[in-house]
C-alpha positions as CSV (number, residue, x, y, z in Angstrom):
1,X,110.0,87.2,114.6
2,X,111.2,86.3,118.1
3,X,113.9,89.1,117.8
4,X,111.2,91.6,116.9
5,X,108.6,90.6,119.6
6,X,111.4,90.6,122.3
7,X,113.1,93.5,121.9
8,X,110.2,95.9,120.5
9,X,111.6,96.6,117.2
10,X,111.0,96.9,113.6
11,X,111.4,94.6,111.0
12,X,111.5,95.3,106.7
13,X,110.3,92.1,105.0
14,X,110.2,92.1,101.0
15,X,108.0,89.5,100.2
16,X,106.2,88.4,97.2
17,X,103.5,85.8,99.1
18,X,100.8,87.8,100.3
19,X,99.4,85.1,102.7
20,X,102.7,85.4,104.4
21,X,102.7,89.4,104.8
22,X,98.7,89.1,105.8
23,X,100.2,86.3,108.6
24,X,103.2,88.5,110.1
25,X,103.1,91.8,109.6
26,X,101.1,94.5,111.1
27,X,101.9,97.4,108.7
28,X,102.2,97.1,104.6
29,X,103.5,99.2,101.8
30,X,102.9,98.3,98.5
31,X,105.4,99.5,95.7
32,X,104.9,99.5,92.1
33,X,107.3,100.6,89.5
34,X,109.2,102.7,92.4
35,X,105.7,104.4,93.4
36,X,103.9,103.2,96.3
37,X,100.2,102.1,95.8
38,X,98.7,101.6,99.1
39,X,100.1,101.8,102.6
40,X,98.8,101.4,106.1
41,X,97.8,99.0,109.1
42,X,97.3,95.7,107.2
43,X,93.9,94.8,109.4
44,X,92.5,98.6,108.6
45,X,93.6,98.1,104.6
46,X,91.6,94.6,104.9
47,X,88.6,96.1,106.2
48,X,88.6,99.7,104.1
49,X,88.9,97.6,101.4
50,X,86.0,95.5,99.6
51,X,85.4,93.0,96.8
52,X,81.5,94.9,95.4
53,X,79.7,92.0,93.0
54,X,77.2,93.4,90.6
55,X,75.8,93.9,87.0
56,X,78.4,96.1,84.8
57,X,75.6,98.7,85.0
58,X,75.6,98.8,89.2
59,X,79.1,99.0,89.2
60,X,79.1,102.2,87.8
61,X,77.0,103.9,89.9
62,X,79.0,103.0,93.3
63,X,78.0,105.7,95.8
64,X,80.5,108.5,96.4
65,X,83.4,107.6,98.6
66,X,83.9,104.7,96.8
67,X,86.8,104.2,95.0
68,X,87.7,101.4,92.5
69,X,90.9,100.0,92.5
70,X,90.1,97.1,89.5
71,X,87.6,96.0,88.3
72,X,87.3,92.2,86.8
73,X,84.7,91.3,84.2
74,X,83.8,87.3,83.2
75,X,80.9,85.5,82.2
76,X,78.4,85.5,84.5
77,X,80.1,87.6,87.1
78,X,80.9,91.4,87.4
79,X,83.0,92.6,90.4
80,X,85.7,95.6,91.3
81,X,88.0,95.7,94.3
82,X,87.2,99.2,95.8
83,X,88.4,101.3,98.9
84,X,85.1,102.4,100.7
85,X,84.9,105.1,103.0
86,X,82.4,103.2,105.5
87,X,80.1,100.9,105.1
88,X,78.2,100.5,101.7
89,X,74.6,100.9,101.5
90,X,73.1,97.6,102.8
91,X,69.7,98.2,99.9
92,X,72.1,98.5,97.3
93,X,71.7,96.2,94.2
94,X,75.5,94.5,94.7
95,X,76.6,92.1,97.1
96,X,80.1,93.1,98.7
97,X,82.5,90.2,99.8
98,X,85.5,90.5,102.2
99,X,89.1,90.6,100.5
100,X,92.6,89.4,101.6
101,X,96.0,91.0,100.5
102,X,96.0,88.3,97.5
């Protein structure tokens, strides 16, 4: 880390601890069976990136430029991990939560 800071270069770090990439890194590329997934500024993926809580029946009706990534379905709660283009509508019938690389 030292080395990059001083000197103004790059650094590749294959890691499999998210908190650590979140900590360190400024820029993240996420492979998968050889394809990658996401990629981009680690603060901008953060943000453009949301955790949307709702009924099974409000998460399909996410406004357009919304898509889901996952969704995850349990008793008693309902939620998808979704790349928004913006902000969400603040009326909507789902509360969003922030999300971390993990």
């Amino acid at each position: 880390m030292e080395f990059v800071a001083e000197f103004g270069a790059g650094a590749i770090r294959s890691s499999h601890a998210p908190a650590d990439v979140e900590r360190v890194c400024d820029y993240l590329i996420v492979l998968s069976e050889c394809s990658v997934q996401v990629a981009g500024d680690v603060r901008e993926l953060l943000v453009g990136h949301r955790r949307v809580v709702g009924t099974r029946a409000d998460l399909e009706r996410l406004a357009s430029g919304v898509e889901v990534i996952r969704t995850e379905h349990s008793p008693g709660r309902n939620s998808a991990i979704a790349r928004v283009d913006g902000a969400l509508p603040i009326d909507a019938p789902w509360v969003t939560e922030s999300v971390d690389l993990d």
